[in-house]
C-alpha positions as CSV (number, residue, x, y, z in Angstrom):
1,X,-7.2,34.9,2.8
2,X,-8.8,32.6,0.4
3,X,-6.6,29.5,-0.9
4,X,-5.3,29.9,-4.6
5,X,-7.5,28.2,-6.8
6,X,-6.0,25.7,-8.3
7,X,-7.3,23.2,-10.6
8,X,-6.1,20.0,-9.2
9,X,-7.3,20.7,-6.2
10,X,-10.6,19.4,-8.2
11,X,-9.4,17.5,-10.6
12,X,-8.4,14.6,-7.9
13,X,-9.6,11.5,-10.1
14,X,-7.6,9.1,-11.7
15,X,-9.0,10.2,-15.4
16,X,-8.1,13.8,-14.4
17,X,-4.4,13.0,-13.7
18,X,-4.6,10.2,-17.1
19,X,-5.5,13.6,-19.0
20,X,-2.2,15.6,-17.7
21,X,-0.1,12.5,-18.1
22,X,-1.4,12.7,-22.0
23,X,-1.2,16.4,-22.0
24,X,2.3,16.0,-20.7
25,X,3.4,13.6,-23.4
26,X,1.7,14.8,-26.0
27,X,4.4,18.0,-26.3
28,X,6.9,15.8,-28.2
29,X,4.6,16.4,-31.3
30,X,5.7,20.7,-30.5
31,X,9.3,20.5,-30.9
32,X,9.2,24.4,-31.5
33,X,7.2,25.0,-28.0
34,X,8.7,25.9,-24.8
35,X,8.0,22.4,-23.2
36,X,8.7,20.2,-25.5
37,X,12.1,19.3,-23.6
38,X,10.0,18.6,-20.4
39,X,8.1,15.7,-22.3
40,X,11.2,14.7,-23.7
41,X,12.8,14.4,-20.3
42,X,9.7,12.1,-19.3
43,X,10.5,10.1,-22.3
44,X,14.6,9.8,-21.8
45,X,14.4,10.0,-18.0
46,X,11.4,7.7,-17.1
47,X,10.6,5.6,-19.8
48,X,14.0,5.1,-20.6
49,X,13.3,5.9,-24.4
50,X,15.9,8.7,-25.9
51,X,15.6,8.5,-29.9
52,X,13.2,10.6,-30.1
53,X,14.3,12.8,-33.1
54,X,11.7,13.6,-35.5
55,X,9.7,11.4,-33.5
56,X,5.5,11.2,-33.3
57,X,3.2,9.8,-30.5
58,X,-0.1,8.7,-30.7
59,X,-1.9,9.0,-27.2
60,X,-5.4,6.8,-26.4
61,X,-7.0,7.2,-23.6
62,X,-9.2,3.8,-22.0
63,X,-8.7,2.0,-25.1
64,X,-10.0,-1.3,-23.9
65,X,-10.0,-0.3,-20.5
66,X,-6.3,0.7,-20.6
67,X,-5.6,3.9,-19.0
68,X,-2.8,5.5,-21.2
69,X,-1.7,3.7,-24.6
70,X,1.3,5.9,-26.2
71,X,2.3,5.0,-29.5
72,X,5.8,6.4,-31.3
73,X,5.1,6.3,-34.6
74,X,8.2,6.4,-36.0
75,X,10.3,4.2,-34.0
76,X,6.7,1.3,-33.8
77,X,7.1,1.2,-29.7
78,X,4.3,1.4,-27.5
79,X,4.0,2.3,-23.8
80,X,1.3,0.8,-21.5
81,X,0.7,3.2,-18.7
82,X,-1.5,2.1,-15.8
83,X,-2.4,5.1,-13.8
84,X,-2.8,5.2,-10.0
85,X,-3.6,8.0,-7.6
86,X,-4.8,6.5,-4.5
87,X,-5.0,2.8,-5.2
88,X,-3.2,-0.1,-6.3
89,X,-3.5,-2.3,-9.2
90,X,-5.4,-5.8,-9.2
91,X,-5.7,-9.2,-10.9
92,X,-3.0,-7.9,-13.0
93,X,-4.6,-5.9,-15.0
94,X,-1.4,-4.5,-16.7
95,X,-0.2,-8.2,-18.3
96,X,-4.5,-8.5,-19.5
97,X,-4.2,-5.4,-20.9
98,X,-0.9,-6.2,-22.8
99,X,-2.5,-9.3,-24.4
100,X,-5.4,-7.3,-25.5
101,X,-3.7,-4.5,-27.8
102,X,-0.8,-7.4,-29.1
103,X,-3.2,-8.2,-32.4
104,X,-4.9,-5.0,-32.7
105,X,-1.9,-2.9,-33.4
106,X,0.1,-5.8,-35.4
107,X,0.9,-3.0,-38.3
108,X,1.5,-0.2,-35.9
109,X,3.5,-1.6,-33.1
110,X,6.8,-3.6,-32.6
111,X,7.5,-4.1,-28.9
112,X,5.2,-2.9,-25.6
113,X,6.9,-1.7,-23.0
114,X,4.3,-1.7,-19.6
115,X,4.1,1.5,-17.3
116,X,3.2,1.1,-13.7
117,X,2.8,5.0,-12.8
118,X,1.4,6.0,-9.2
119,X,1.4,9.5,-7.7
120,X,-0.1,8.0,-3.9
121,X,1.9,6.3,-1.3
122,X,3.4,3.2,-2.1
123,X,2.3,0.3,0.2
124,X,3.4,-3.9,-0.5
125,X,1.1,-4.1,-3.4
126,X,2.8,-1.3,-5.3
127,X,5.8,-3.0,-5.0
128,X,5.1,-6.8,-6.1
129,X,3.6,-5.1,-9.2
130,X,4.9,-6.9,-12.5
131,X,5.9,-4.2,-15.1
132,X,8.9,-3.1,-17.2
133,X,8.8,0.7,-15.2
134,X,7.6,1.7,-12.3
135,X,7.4,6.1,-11.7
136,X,6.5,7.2,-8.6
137,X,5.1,11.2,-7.4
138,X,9.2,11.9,-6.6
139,X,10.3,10.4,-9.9
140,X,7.5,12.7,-11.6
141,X,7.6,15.7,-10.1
142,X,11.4,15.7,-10.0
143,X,11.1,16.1,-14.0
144,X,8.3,18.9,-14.1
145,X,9.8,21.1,-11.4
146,X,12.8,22.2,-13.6
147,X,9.7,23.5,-16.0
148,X,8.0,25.6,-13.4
149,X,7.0,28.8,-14.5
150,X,6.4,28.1,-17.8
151,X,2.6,26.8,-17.5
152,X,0.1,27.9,-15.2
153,X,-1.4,24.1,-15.8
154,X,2.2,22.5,-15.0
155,X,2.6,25.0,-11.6
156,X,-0.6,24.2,-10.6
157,X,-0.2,20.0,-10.7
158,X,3.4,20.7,-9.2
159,X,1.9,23.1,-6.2
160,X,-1.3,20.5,-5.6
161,X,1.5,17.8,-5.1
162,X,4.1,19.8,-2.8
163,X,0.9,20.0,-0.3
164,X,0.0,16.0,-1.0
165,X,3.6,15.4,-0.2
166,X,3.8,17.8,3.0
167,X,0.5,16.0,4.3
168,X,1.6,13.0,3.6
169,X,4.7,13.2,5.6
170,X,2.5,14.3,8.1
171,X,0.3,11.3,8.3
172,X,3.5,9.0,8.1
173,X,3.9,10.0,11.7
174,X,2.6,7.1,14.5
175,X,4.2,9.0,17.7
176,X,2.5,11.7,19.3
177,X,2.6,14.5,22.7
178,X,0.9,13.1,26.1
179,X,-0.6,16.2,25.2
180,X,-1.9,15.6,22.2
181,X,-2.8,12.2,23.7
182,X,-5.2,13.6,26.4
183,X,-6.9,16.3,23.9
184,X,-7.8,13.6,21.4
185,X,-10.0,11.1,21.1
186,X,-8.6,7.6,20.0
187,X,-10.0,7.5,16.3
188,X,-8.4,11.0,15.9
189,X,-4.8,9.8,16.1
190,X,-3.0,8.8,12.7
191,X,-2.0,5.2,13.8
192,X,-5.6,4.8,14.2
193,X,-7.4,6.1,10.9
194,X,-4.4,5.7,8.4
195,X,-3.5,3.2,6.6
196,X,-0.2,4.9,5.9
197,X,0.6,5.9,9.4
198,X,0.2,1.8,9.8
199,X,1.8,1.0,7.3
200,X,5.1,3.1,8.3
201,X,4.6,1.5,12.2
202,X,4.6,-1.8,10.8
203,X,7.3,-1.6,8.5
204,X,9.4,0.0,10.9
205,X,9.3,-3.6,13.1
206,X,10.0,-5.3,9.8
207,X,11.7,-4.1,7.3
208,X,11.4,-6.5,4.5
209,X,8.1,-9.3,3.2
210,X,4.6,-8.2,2.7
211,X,2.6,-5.9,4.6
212,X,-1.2,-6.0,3.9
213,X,-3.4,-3.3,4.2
214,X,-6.8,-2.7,4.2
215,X,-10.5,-2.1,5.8
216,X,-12.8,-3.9,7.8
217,X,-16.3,-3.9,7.3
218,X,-17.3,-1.3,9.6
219,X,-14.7,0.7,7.3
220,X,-11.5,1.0,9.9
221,X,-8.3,0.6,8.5
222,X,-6.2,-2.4,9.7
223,X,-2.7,-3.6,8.4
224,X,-1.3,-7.3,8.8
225,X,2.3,-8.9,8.7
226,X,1.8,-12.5,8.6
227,X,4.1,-14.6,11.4
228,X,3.0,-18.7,10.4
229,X,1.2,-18.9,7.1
230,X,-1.1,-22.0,6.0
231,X,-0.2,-24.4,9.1
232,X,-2.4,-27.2,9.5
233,X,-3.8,-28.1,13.6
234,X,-4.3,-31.5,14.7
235,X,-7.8,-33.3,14.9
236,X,-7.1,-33.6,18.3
237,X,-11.4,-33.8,18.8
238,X,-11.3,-36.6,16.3
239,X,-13.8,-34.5,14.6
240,X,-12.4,-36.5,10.9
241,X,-11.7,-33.2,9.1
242,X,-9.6,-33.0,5.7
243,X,-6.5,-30.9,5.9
244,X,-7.8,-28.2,4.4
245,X,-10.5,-27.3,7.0
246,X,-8.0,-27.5,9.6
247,X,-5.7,-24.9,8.2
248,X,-4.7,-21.9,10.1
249,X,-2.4,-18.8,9.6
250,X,-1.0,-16.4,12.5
251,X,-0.7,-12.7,11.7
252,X,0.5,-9.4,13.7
253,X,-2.5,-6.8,13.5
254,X,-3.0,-3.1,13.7
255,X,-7.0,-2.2,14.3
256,X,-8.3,0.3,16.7
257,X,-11.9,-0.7,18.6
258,X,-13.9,1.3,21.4
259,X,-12.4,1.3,24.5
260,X,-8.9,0.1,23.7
261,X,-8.3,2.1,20.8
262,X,-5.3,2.0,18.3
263,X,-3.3,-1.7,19.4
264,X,-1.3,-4.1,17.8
265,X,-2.2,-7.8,18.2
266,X,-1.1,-11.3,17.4
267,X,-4.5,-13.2,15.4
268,X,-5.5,-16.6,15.1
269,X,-7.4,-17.3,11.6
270,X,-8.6,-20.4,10.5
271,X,-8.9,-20.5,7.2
272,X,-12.7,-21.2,5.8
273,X,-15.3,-21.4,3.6
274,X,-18.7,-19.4,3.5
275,X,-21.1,-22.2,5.2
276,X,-17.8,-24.3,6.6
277,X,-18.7,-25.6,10.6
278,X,-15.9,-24.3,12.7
279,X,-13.6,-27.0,13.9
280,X,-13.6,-27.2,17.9
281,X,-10.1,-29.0,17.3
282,X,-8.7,-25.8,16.9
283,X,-9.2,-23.8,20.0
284,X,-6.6,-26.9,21.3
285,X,-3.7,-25.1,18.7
286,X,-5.1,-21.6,20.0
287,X,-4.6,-22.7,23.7
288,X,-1.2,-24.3,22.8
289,X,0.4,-20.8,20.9
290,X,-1.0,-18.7,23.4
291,X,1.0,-20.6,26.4
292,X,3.8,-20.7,23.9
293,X,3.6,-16.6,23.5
294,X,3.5,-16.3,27.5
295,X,6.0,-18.5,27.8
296,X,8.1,-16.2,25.4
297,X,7.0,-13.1,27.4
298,X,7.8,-14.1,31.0
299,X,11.5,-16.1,29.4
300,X,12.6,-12.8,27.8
301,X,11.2,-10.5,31.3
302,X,9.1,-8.2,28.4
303,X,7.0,-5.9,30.4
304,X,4.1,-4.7,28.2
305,X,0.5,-3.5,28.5
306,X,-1.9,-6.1,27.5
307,X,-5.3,-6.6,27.2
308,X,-6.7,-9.9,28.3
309,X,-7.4,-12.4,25.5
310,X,-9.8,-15.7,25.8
311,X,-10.6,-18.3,22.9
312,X,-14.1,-17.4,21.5
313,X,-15.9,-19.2,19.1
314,X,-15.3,-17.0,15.8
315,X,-12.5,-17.5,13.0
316,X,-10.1,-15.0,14.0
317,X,-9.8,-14.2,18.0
318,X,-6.3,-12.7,19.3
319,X,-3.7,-14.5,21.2
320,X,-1.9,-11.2,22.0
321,X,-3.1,-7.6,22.2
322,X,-1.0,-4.3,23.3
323,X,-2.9,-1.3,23.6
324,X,-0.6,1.1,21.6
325,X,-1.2,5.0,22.9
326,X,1.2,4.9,26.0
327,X,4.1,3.5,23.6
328,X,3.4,6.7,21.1
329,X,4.5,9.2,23.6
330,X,8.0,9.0,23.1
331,X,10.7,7.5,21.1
332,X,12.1,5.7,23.8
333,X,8.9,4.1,24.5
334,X,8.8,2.9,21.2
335,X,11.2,1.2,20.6
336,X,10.6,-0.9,23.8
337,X,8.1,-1.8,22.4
338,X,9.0,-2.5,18.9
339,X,12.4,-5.0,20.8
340,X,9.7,-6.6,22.4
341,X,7.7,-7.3,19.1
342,X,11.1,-8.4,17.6
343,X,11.6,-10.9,19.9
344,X,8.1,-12.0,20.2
345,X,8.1,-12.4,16.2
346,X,11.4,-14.5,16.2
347,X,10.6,-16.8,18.9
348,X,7.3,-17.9,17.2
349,X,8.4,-18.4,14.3
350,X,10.6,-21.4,15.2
């Protein structure tokens, strides 16, 4: 049986859902249709804005780059809405685009209020935005589901997101069957090709700071936690280097590579620019964390699997590195595992 065809299932792009989110607002100019009340309840509910009696908006769409301007006309209050589906916002787009509309809408406008509105899942980035509001999916969708059944349009964006949701919660999941384990290949496994299922893993070892996500160059996902940021080695080669070129962060790592597959890993960076000569000096503070990390290990009796790590001449070789599919069996397993992280983490800290 064919799938019902329903428009969103198309209509994916981030201009797509910009039009529904103006579509959606627009109905408080229809006070007499039947969901006029639904865009009210986005407007009292989300945006926090209930005098909306007699009230008029104005909708632009990419003025100056802005994804959704909404104007009340009456009450002179605008509403900033940067739109996200699947990605997250940069250089802070949302305070450059406030300080581009301030003089262009002097007679029209008394006070912006900025929207941060995102219908993906929410990684660190999403949550250090700066904005007055922040809607997510849930928030969203909470609103438009009392309205079902009024609009094929509105059941259609409602159904296309109950199946996002369901398939997200599916990818959430790291653990996984020894059956499943010996019927898939290692790239095939969430923890390995999504940056969610990462995401979930890492912030279920910590539960607060910033998580980073993203890809590497052969277009894997990876996902860092940083343990000692900006810590400076000694010139211990007398190689007479500033500071700055001898400046080094640690981080825990989830990557997957042939052979090993999905693992988590402790990294040694030195921080560089493009031409900079890498400082010999530093495989010395390499050498000198990675005794400290055994020593950790063997004072603490943690048992893991690990893969053998050596210093090697680029900017970022690992000091630790636990192959992660025989800990995704079972629960139990697990949460060895993530203890064992724990402790690692604390200890080299201090």
């Amino acid at each position: 049986m064919l799938e019902k065809n329903n428009l969103f299932s198309f209509a994916t792009s981030e201009l797509s859902q910009d039009a529904f989110i103006c579509w959606c607002l627009n109905w408080i100019n229809y006070p007499n249709e039947v969901l006029y009340p639904m865009a009210k309840d986005i407007f009292s509910e989300l945006l926090k804005e209930k005098n909306l009696e007699n009230e008029k908006v104005k909708i632009l769409r990419q003025y100056k780059k802005i994804d959704v301007l909404v104007i009340l006309k009456n009450s002179k209050k605008a509403f900033l809405i940067e739109d996200k589906t699947y990605t997250s916002e940069y250089s802070e787009q949302i305070k450059r685009y406030k300080e581009n509309i301030k003089n262009d809408f002097k007679e029209e406008i008394n006070s912006i209020k900025t929207v941060y509105f995102k219908t993906g899942f929410w990684f660190s980035d999403d949550e250090l935005v700066k904005t007055d509001i922040k809607i997510s999916r849930k928030q969203f969708i909470d609103i438009l589901d009392k309205y079902r059944g009024k609009n094929q349009i509105l059941d259609d964006y409602c159904e296309y997101f109950k199946g996002v949701t369901e398939n997200e919660e599916k990818e959430k999941n790291y653990l996984i069957s020894e059956e499943e384990l010996s019927q898939k290949k290692y790239w095939e496994l969430n923890i390995a090709w999504s940056a969610i299922s990462q995401y979930e893993f890492m912030r279920k070892i910590f539960s607060e700071g910033y998580i980073r996500s993203g890809r590497s160059i052969g277009g894997g996902v990876y996902t860092q936690y940083d343990i000692l940021e900006k810590k400076v080695f000694p010139d211990t080669r007398e190689e007479n280097l500033p500071e700055d070129k001898r400046t080094y962060t640690v981080f825990w790592r989830i990557d997957s590579k042939d052979k090993i597959g999905a693992y988590i890993s402790i990294n040694f960076y030195t921080e560089h620019g493009k031409g900079d000569k890498k400082p010999r000096a530093r495989e010395d503070e390499y050498i000198k964390l990675k005794e400290k990390i055994k020593k950790i290990i063997d004072d603490n009796f943690i048992k893991l699997e690990e893969v053998e790590c050596r210093f090697y001449d680029y900017w970022e070789p690992n000091l630790l590195m636990i192959p992660l599919k025989n800990y995704l069996i079972s629960q139990e397993k697990f949460d060895e595992l993530i203890k064992a992280i724990k402790i690692i983490d604390e200890e080299l800290r201090k």
